[in-house]
C-alpha positions in Angstrom: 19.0 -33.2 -21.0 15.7 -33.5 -19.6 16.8 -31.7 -16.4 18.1 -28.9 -18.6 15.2 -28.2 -20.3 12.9 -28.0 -17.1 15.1 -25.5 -15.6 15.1 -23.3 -18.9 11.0 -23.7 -18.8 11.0 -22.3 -15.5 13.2 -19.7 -15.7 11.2 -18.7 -18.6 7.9 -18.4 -16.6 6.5 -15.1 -16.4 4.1 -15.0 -13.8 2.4 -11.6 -15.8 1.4 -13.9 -18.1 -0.8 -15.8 -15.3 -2.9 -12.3 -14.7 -6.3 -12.3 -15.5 -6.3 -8.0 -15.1 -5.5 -5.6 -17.4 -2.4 -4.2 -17.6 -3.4 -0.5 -15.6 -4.0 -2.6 -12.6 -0.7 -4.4 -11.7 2.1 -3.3 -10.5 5.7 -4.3 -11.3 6.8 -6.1 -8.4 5.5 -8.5 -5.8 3.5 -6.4 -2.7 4.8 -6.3 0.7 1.1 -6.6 2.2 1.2 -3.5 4.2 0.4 -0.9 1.2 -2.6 1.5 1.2 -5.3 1.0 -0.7 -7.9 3.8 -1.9 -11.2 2.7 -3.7 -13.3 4.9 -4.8 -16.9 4.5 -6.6 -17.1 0.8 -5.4 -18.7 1.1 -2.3 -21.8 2.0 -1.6 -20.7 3.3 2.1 -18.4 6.2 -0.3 -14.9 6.1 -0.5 -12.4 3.7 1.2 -9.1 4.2 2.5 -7.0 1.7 4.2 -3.6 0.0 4.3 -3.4 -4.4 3.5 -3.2 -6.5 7.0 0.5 -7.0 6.6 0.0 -10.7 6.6 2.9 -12.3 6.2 3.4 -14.9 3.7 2.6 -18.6 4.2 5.5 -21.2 4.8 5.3 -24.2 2.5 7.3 -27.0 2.3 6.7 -29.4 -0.5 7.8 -33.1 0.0 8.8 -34.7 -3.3 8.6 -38.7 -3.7 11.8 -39.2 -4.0 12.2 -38.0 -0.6 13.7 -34.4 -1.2 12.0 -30.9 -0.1 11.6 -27.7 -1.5 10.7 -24.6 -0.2 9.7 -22.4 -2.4 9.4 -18.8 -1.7 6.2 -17.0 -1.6 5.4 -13.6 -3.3 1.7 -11.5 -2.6 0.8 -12.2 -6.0 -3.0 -11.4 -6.0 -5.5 -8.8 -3.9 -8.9 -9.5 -4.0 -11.3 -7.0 -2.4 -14.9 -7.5 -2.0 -16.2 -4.0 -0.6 -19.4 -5.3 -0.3 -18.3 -8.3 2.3 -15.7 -5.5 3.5 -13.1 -8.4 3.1 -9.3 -8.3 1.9 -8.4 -11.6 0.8 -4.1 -12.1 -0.3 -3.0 -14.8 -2.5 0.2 -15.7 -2.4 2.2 -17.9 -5.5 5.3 -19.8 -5.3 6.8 -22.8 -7.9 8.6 -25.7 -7.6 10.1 -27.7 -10.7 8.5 -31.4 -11.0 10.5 -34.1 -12.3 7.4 -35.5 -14.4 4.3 -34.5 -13.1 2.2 -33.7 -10.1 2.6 -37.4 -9.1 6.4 -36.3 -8.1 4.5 -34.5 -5.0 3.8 -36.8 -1.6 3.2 -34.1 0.4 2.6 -30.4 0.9 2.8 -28.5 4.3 1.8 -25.2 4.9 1.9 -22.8 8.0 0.4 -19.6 8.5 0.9 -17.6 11.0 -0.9 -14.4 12.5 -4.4 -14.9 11.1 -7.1 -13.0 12.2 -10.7 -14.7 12.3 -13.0 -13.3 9.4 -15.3 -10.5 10.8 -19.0 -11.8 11.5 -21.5 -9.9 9.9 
């Protein structure tokens, strides 16, 4: 019964209710990374224009006690741009059901590949 009710929680997690922006902001949807972007009035060098790096999302496998694995998949979830910096930063969100608690987790393994080193200013 136990096991029921976990996958009926999870099922009924919105992730919209996670966001901490307004509603004009989002977009339904996960993004693909490669989208353009126009900002305007947040930069003091004038308007930017640009598309996101196209990173693509991180591979993470989580290792449960127990022994099994999960690998949940990974949706762009969060832009943050800092026009000041001139830095894009992606956030990706995934979720895997615990049998208890965090505690259910040995191990968690993530791989990322195609980064590019941050710009030095």
């Amino acid at each position: 019964m136990r096991e029921d009710a976990q996958a009926a929680a999870a099922q009924e997690l919105q992730p919209a209710l996670l966001q901490r922006c307004g509603a004009g902001p989002r977009r339904p949807g996960y993004l693909k990374g490669n989208e353009p972007v126009v900002i305007v009035n947040a930069s003091t060098t004038g308007r930017l224009a640009f598309s996101l790096p196209g990173q693509a999302a991180p591979a993470v496998t989580v290792v449960r006690a127990d022994g099994g694995h999960a690998k949940p998949e990974m949706c762009l979830d969060t832009i943050i741009l800092d026009t000041d910096a001139q830095q894009v930063l992606l956030l990706w969100w995934g979720h895997v059901v615990l049998s208890e608690c965090l505690h259910d987790v040995r191990d968690l393994h993530v791989t990322v590949e195609g980064l590019s080193s941050p710009k030095q200013g």
